[in-house]
N, CA, C and O of each residue as an XYZ file, in Angstrom:
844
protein
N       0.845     -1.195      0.000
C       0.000      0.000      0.000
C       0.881      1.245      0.000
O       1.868      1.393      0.721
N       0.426      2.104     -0.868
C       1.565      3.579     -1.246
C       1.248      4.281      0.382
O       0.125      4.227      0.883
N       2.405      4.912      1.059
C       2.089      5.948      1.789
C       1.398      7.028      1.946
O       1.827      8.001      1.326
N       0.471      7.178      2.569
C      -0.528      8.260      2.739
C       0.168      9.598      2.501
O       1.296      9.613      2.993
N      -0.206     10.777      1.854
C       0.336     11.617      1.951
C      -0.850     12.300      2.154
O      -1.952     12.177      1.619
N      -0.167     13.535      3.590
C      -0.869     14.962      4.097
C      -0.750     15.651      3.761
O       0.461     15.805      3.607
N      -1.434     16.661      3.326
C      -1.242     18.397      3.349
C      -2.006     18.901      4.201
O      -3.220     18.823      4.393
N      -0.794     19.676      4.927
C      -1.343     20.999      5.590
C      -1.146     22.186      5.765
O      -0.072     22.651      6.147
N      -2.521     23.063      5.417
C      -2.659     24.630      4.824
C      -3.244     25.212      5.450
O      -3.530     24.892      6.603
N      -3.605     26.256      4.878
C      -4.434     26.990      5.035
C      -4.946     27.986      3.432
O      -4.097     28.631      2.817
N      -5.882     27.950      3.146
C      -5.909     28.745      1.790
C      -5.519     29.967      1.574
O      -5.203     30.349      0.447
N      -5.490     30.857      2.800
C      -4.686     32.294      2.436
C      -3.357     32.042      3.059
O      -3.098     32.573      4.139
N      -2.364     31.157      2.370
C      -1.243     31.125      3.189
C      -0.535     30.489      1.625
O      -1.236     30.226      0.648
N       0.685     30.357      1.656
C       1.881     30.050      0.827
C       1.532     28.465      0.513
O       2.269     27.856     -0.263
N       0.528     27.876      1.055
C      -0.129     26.765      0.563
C      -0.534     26.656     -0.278
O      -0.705     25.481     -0.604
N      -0.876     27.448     -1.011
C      -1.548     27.202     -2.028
C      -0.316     27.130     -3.585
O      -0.684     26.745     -4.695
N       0.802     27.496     -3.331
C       2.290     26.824     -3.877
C       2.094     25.226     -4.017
O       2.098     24.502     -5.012
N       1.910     24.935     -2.558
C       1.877     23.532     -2.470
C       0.750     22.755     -3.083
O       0.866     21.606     -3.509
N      -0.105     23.309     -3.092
C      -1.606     22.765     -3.449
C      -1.365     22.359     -4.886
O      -1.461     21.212     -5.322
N      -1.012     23.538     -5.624
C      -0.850     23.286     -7.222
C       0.261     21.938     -7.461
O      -0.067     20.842     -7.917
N       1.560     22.320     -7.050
C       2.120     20.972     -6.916
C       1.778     19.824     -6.459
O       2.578     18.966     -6.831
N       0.984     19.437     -5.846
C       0.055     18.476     -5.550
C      -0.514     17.852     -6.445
O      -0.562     16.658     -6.740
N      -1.132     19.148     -7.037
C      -2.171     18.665     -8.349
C      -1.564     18.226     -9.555
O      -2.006     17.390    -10.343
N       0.078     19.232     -9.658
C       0.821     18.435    -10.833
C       0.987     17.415    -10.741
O       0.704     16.566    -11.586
N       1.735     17.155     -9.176
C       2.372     15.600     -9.425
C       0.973     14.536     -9.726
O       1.291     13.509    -10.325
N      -0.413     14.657     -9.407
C      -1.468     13.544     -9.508
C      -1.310     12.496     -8.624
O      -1.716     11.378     -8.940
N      -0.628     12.757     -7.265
C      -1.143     12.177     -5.944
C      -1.996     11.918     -5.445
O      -2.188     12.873     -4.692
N      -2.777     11.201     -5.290
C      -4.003     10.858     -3.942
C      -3.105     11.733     -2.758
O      -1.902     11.724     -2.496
N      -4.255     12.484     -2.173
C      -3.460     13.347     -1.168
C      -5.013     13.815     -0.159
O      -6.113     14.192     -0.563
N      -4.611     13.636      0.956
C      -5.627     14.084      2.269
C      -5.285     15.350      2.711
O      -4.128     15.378      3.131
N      -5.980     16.611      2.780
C      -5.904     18.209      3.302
C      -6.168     18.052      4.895
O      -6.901     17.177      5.356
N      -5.575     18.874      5.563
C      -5.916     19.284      7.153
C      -5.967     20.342      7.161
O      -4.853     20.626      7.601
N      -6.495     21.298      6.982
C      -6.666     22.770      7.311
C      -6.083     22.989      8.044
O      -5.481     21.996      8.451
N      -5.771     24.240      8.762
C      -5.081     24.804      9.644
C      -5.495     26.236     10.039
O      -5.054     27.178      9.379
N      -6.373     26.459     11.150
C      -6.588     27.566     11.270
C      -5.112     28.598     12.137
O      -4.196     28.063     12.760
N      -5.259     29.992     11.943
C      -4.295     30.570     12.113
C      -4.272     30.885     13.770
O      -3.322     30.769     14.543
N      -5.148     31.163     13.942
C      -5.651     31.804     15.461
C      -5.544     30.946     16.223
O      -5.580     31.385     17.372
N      -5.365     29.387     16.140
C      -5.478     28.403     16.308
C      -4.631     27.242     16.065
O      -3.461     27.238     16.448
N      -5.247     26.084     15.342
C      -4.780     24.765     15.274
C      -3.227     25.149     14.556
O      -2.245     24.477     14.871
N      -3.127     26.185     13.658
C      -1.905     26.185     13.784
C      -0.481     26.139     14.668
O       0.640     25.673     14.464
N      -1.072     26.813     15.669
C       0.001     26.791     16.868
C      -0.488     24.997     17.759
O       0.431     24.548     18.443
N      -1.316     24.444     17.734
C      -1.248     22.924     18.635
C       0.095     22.455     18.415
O       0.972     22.832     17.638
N       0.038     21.344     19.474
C       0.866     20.771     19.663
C       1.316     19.862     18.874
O       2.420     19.446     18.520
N      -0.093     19.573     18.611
C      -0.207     18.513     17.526
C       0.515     19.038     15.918
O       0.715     18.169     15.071
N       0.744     20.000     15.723
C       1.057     20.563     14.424
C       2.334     20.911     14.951
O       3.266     20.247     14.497
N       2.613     21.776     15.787
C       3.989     22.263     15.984
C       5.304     20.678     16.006
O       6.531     20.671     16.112
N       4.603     19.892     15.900
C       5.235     18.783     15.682
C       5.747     18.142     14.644
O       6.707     17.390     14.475
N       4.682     18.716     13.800
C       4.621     18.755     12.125
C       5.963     19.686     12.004
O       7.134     19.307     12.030
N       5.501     20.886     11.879
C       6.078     22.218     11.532
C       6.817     22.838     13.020
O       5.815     22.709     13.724
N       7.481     23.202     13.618
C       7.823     24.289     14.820
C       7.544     25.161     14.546
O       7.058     25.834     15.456
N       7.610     25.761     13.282
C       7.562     26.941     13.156
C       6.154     27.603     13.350
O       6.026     28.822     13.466
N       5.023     26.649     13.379
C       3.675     27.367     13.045
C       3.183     27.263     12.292
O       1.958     27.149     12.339
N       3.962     27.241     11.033
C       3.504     27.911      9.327
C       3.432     26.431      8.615
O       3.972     25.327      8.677
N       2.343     27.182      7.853
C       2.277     25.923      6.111
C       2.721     26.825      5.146
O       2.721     28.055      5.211
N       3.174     25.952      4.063
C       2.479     24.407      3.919
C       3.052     23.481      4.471
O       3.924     24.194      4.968
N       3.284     22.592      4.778
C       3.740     20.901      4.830
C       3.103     20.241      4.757
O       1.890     20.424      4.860
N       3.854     18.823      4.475
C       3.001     17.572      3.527
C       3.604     16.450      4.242
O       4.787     16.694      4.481
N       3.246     15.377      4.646
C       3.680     14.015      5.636
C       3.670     13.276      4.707
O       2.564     13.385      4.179
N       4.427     12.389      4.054
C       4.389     11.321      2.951
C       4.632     10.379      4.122
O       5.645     10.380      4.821
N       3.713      9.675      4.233
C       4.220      8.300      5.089
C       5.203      8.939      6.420
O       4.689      9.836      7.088
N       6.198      8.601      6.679
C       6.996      9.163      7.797
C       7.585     10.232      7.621
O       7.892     10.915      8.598
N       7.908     10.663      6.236
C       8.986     11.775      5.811
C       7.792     13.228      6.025
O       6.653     13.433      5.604
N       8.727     14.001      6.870
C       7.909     15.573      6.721
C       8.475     16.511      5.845
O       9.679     16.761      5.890
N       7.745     17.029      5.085
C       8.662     18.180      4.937
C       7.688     19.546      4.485
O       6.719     19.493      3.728
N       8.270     20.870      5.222
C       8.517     22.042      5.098
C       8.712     23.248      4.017
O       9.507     23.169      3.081
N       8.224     23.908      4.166
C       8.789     25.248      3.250
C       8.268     24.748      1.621
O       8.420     23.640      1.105
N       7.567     26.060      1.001
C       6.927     25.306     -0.317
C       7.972     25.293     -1.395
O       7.599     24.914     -2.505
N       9.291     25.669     -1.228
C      10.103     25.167     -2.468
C      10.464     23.899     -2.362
O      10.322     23.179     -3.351
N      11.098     23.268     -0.935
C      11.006     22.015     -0.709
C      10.153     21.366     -0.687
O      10.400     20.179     -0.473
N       9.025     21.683     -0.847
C       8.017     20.455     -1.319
C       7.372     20.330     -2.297
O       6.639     19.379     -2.569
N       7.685     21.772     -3.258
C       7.993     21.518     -4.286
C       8.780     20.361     -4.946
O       8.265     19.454     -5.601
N      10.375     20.548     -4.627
C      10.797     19.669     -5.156
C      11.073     18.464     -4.657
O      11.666     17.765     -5.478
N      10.862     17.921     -3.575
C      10.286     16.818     -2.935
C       9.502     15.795     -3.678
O       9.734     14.603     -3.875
N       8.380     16.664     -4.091
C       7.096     16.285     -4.591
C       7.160     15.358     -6.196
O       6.660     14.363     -6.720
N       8.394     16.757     -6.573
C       9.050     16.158     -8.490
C       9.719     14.554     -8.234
O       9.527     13.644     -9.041
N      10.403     14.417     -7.166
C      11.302     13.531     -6.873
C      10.372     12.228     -6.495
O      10.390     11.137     -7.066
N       9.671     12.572     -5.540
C       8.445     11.597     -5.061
C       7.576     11.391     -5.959
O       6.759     10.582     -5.519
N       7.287     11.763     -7.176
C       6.400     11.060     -8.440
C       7.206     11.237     -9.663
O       6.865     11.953    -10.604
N       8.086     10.680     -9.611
C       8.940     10.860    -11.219
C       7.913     10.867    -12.048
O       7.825     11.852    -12.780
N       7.014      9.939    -12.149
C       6.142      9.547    -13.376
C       5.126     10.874    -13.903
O       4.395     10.693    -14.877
N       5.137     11.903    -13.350
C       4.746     13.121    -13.341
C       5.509     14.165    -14.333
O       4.904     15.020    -14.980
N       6.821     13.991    -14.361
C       8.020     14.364    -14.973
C       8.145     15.464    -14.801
O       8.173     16.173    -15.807
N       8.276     16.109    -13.443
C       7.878     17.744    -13.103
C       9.723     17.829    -12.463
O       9.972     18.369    -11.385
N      10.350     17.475    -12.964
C      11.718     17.541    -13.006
C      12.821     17.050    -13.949
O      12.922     15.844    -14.175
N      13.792     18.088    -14.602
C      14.497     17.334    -15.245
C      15.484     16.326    -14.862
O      15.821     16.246    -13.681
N      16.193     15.211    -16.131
C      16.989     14.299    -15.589
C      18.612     14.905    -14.469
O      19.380     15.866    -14.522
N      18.505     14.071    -13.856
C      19.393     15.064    -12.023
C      21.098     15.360    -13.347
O      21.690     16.416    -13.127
N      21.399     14.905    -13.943
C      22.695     16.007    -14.828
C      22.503     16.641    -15.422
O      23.404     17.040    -16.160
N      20.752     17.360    -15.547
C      20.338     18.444    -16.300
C      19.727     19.622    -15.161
O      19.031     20.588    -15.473
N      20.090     19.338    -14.047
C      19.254     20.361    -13.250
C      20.335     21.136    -12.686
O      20.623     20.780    -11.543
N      20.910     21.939    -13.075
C      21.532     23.160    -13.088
C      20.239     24.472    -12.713
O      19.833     25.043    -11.700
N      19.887     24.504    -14.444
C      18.648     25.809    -13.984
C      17.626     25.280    -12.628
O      17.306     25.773    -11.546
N      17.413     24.354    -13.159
C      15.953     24.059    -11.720
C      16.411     24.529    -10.822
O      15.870     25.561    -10.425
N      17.873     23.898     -9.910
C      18.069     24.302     -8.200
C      18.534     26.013     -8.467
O      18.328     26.824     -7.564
N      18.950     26.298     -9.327
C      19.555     27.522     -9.374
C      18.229     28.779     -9.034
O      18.350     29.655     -8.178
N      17.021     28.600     -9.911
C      16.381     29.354    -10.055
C      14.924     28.766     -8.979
O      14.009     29.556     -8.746
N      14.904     27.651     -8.540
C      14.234     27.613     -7.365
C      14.422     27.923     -6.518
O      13.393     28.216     -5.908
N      15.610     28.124     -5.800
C      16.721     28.498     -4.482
C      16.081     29.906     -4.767
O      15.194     30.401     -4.071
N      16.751     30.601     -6.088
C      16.856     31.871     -6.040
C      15.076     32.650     -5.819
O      14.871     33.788     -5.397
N      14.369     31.983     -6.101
C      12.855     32.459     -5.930
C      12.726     32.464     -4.241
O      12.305     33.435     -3.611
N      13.204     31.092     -3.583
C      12.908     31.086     -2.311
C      13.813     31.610     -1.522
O      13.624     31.522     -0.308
N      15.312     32.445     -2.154
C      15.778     33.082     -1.467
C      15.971     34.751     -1.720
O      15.493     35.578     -0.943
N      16.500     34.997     -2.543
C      17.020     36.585     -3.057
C      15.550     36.939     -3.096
O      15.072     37.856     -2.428
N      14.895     36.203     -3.873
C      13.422     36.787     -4.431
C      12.764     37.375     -3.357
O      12.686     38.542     -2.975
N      12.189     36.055     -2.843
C      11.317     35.985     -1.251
C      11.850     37.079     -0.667
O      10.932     37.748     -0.193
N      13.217     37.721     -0.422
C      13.868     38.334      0.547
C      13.356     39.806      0.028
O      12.553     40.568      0.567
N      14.320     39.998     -1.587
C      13.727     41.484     -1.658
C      12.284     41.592     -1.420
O      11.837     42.459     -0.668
N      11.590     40.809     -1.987
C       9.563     41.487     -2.011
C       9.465     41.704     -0.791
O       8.929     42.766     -0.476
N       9.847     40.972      0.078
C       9.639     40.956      1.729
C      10.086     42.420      1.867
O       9.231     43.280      1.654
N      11.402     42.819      2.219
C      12.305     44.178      2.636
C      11.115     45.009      2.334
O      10.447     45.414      3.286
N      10.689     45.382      0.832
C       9.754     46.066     -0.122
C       8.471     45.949      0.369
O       7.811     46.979      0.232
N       8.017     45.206      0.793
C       6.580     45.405      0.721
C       6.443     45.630      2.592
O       5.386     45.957      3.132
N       7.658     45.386      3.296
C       7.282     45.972      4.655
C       8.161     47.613      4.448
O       8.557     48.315      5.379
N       8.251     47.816      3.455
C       8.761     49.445      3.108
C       9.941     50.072      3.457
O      10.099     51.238      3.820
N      11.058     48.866      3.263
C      12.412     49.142      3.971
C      13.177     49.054      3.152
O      12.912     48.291      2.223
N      14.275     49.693      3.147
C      15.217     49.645      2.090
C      16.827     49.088      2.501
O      17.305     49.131      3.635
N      17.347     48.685      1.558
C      18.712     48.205      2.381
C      19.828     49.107      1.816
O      20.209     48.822      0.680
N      20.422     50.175      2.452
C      21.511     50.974      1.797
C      22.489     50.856      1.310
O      23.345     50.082      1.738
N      22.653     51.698      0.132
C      23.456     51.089     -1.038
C      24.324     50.302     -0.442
O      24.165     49.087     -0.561
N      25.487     50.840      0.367
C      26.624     50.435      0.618
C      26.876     49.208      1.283
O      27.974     48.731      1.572
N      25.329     48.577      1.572
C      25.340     47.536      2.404
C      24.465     46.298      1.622
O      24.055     45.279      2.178
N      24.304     46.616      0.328
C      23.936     45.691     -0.367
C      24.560     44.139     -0.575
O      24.016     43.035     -0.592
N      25.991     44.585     -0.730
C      26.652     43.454     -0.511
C      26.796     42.353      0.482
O      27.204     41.195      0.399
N      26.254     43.205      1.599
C      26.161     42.467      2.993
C      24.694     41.412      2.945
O      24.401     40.494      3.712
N      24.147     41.796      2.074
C      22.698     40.928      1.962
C      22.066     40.017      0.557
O      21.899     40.406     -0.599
N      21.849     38.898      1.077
C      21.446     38.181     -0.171
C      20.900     38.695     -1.192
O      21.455     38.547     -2.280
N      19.888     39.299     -1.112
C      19.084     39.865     -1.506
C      19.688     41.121     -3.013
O      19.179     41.409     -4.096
N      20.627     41.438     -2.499
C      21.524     42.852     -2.918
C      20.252     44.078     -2.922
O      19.619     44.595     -2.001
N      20.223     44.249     -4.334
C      18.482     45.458     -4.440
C      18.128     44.718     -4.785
O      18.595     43.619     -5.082
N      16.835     45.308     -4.851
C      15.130     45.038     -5.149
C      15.389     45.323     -6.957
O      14.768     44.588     -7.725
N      16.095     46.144     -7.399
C      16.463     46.129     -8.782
C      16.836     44.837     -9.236
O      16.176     44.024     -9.882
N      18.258     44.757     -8.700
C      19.051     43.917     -9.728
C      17.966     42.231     -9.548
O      18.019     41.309    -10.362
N      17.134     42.247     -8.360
C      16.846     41.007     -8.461
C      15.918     40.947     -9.314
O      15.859     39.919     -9.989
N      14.962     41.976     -9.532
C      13.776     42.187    -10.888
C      14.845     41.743    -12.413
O      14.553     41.014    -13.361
N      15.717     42.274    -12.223
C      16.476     42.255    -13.647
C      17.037     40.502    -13.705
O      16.973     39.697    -14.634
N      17.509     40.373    -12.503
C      17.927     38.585    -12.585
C      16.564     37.382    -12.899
O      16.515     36.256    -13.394
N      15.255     38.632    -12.127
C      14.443     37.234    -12.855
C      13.591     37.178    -13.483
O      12.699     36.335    -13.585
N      13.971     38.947    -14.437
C      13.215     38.825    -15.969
C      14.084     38.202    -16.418
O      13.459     37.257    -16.901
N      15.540     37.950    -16.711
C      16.250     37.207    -17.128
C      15.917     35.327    -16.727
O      15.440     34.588    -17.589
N      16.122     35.038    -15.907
C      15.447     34.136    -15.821
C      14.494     33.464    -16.402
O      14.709     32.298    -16.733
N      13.200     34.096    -16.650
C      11.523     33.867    -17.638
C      11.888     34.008    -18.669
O      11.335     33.194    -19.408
N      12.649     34.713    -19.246
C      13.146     35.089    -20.578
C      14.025     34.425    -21.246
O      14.501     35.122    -22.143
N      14.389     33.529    -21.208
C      15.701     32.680    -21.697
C      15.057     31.208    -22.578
O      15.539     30.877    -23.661
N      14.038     30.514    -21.984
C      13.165     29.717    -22.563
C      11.591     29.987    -21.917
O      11.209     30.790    -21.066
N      10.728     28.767    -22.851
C       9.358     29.051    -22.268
C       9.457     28.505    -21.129
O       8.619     29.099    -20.450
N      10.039     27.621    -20.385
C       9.787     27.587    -18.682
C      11.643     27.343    -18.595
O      12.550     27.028    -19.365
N      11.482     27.693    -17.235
C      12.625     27.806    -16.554
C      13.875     27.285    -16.971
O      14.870     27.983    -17.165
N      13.815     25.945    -17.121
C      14.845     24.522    -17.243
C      14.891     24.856    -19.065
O      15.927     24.771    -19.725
N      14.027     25.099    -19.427
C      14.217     25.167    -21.281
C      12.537     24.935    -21.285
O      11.642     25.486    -20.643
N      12.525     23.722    -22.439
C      11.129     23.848    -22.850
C      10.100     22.582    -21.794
O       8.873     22.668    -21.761
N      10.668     21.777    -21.222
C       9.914     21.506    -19.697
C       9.474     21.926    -19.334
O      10.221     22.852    -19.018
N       7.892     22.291    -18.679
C       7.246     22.375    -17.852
C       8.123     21.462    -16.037
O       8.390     20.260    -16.027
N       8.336     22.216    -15.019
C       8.797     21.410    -14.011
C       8.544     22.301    -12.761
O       8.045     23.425    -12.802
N       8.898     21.738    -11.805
C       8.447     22.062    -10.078
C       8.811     23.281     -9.794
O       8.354     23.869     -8.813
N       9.807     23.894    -10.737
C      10.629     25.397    -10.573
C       9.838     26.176    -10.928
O       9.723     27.147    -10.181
N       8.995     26.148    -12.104
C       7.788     26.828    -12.741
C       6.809     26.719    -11.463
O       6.732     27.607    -10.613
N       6.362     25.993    -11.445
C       5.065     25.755    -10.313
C       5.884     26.962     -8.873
O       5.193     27.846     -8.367
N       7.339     26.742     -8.455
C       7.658     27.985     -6.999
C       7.595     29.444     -8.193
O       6.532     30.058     -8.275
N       8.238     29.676     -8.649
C       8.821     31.106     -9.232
C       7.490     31.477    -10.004
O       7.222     32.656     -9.778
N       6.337     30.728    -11.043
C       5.288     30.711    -11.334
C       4.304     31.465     -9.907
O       3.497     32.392     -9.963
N       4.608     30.918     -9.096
C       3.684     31.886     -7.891
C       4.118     32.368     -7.732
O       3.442     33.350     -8.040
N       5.120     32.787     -7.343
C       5.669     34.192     -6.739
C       5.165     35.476     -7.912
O       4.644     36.534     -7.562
N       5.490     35.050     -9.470
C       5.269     35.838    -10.224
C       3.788     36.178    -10.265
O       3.573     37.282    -10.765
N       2.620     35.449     -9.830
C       1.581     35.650    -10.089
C       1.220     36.371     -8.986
O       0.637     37.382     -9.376
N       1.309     36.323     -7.433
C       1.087     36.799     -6.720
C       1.782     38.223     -6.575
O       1.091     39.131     -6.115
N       3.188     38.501     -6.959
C       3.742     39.696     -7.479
C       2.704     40.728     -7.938
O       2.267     41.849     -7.681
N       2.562     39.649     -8.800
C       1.801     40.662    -10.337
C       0.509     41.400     -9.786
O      -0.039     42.456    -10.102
N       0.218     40.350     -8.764
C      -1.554     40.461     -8.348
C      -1.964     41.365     -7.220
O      -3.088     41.859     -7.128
N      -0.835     41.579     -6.241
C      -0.828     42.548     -4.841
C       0.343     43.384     -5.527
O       1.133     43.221     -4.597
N       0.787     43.859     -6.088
C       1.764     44.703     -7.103
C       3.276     45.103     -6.111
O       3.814     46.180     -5.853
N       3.658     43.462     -5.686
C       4.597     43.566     -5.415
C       6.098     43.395     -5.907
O       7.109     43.665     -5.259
N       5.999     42.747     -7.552
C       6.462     42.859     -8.281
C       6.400     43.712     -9.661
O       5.305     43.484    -10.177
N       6.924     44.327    -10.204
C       7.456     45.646    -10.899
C       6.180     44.418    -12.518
O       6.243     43.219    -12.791
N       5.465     45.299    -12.987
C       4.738     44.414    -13.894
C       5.265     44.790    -15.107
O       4.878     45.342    -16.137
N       6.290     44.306    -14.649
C       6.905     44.034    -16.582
C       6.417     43.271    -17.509
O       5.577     42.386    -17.346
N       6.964     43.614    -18.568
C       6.421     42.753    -19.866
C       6.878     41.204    -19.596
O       5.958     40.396    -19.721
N       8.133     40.675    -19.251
C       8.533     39.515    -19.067
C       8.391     38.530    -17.954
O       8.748     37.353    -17.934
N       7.726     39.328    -16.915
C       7.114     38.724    -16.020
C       5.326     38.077    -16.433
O       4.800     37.037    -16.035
N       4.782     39.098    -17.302
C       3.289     38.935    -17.884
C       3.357     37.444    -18.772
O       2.660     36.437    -18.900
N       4.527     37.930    -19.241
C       4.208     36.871    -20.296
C       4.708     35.519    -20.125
O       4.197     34.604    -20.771
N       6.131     35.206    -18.911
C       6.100     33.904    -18.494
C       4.721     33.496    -17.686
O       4.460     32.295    -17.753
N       3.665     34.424    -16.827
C       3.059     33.685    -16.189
C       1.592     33.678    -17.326
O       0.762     32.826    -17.007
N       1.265     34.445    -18.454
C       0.483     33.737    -19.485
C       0.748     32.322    -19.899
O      -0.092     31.454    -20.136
N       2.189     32.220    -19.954
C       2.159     30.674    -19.911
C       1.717     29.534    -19.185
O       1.477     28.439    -19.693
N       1.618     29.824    -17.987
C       1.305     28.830    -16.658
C      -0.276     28.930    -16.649
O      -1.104     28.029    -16.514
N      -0.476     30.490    -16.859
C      -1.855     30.001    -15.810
C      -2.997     29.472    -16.166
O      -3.921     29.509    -15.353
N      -3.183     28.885    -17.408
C      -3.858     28.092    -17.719
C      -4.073     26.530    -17.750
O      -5.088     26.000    -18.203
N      -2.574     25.593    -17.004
C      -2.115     24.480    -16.248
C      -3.821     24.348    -15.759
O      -4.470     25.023    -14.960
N      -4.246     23.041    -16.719
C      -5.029     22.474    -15.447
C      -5.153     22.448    -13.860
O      -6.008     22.906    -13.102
N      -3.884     21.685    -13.630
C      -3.494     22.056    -12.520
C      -3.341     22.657    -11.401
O      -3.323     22.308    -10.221
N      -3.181     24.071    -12.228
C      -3.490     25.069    -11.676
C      -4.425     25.408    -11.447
O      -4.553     25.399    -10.223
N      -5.450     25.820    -12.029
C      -7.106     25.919    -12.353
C      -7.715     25.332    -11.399
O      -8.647     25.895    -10.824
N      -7.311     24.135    -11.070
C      -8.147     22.693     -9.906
C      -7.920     23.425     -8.565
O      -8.613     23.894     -7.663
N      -6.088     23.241     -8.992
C      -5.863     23.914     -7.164
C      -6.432     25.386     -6.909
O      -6.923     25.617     -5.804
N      -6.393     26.322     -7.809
C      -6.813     27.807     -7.288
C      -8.262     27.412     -6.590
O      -8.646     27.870     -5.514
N      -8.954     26.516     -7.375
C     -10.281     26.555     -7.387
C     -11.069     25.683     -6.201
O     -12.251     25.747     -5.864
N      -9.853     24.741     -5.626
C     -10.150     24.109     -4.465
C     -10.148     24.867     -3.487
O     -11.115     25.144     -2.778
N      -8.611     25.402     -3.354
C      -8.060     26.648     -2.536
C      -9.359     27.981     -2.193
O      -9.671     28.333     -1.055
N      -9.992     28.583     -3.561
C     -10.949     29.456     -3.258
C     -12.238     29.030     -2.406
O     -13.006     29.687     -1.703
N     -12.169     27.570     -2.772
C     -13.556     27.005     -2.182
C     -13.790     26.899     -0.692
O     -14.834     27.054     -0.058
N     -12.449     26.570     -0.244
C     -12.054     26.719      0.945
C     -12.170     28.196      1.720
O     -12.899     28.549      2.647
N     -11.500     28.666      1.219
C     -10.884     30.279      1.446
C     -12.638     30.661      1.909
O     -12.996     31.026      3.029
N     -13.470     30.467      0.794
C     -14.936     31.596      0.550
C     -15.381     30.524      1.807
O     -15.511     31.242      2.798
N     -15.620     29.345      2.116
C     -16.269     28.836      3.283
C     -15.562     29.111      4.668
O     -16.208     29.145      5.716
N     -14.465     29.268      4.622
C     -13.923     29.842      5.727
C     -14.028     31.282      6.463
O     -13.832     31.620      7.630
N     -14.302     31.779      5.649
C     -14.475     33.628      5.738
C     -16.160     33.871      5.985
O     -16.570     34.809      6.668
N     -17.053     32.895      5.333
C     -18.081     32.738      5.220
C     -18.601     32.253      7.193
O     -19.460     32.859      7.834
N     -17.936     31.290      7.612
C     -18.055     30.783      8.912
C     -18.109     32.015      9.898
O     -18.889     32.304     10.806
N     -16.714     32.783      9.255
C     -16.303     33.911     10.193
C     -16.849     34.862     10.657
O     -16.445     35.487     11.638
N     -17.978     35.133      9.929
C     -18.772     36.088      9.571
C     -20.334     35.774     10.126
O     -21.275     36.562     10.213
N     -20.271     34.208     10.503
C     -21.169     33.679     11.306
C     -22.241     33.617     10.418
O     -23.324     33.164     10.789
């Protein structure tokens, strides 16, 4: 019998990264919600996660954390999915997944809590500016139609959200080359299923709240 695999979210949370990957790989997969005010902090979860936060996913015994890693977790755990290239071709993948869940994540963050990091101390931070990293990852989208070349893979599905959610709370600069790598994605079945599970959730949850 295949190992059960968990997800646990919440629909207004960085879960919904995970959700879509879910749906790429075509897992049988069980949801636990996670309220914020709440079941997120139990005991029972902080066991899962310490940190508090989703997404994470339990495959049988293995946990894991943070939605780029389960992102690519996920490619690895269903080859037959092919949401990763062959491992002496993945140069771009770790390069430009890392870089979404690190430089990226970092500048929008600095930026959207309205802080700046001074020139002279750019070097001191991953991140460097909020410029040069816009310019590293229109370069990035721009080089082939997905990330790795002409693959569709798990790197598209992290940097694919970031760009969409960018685009959508205008925390990324809406360039032309950002528009047009995520015209490519967002029509992924895949995608479509998970937004649409995710909203279903989201609207009954808010709906409760409201009594």
């Amino acid at each position: 019998m295949a190992d059960e695999l968990i997800f646990y979210s919440n629909p207004m949370s960085r879960g919904r990264i995970a959700r879509w990957m879910l749906e790429e790989a075509g897992a049988p997969y069980r949801v636990e919600w996670l309220a914020f005010e709440g079941s997120i902090k139990s005991p029972d979860y902080l066991a899962i996660n310490p940190m508090g936060k989703v997404p994470a996913i339990r495959h049988g015994k293995t946990v894991v954390t943070e939605a780029a890693a389960i992102c690519a977790y996920m490619a690895d755990a269903f080859p037959e999915a092919g949401l990763a290239p062959p491992t002496n071709q993945r140069g771009d993948y770790y390069r430009w997944l890392f870089f979404a869940a690190g430089p990226l994540e970092m500048a929008v963050s600095v930026k959207a809590f309205g802080l700046a990091v001074p020139k002279e101390r750019e070097r001191s931070i991953g991140s460097g500016s909020y410029e040069s990293v816009m310019d590293t990852l229109a370069y990035a989208v721009t080089r082939h139609p997905y990330i790795t070349g002409d693959l569709f893979t798990a790197a598209d599905v992290y940097v694919g959200s970031h760009i969409s959610w960018g685009l959508q709370f205008g925390t990324l600069e809406a360039r032309p080359e950002f528009t047009a790598y995520w015209d490519r994605l967002k029509d992924r079945p895949a995608y479509l299923k998970a937004k649409a599970l995710d909203d279903e959730e989201m609207h009954r949850q808010l709906a409760a709240a409201k009594g």
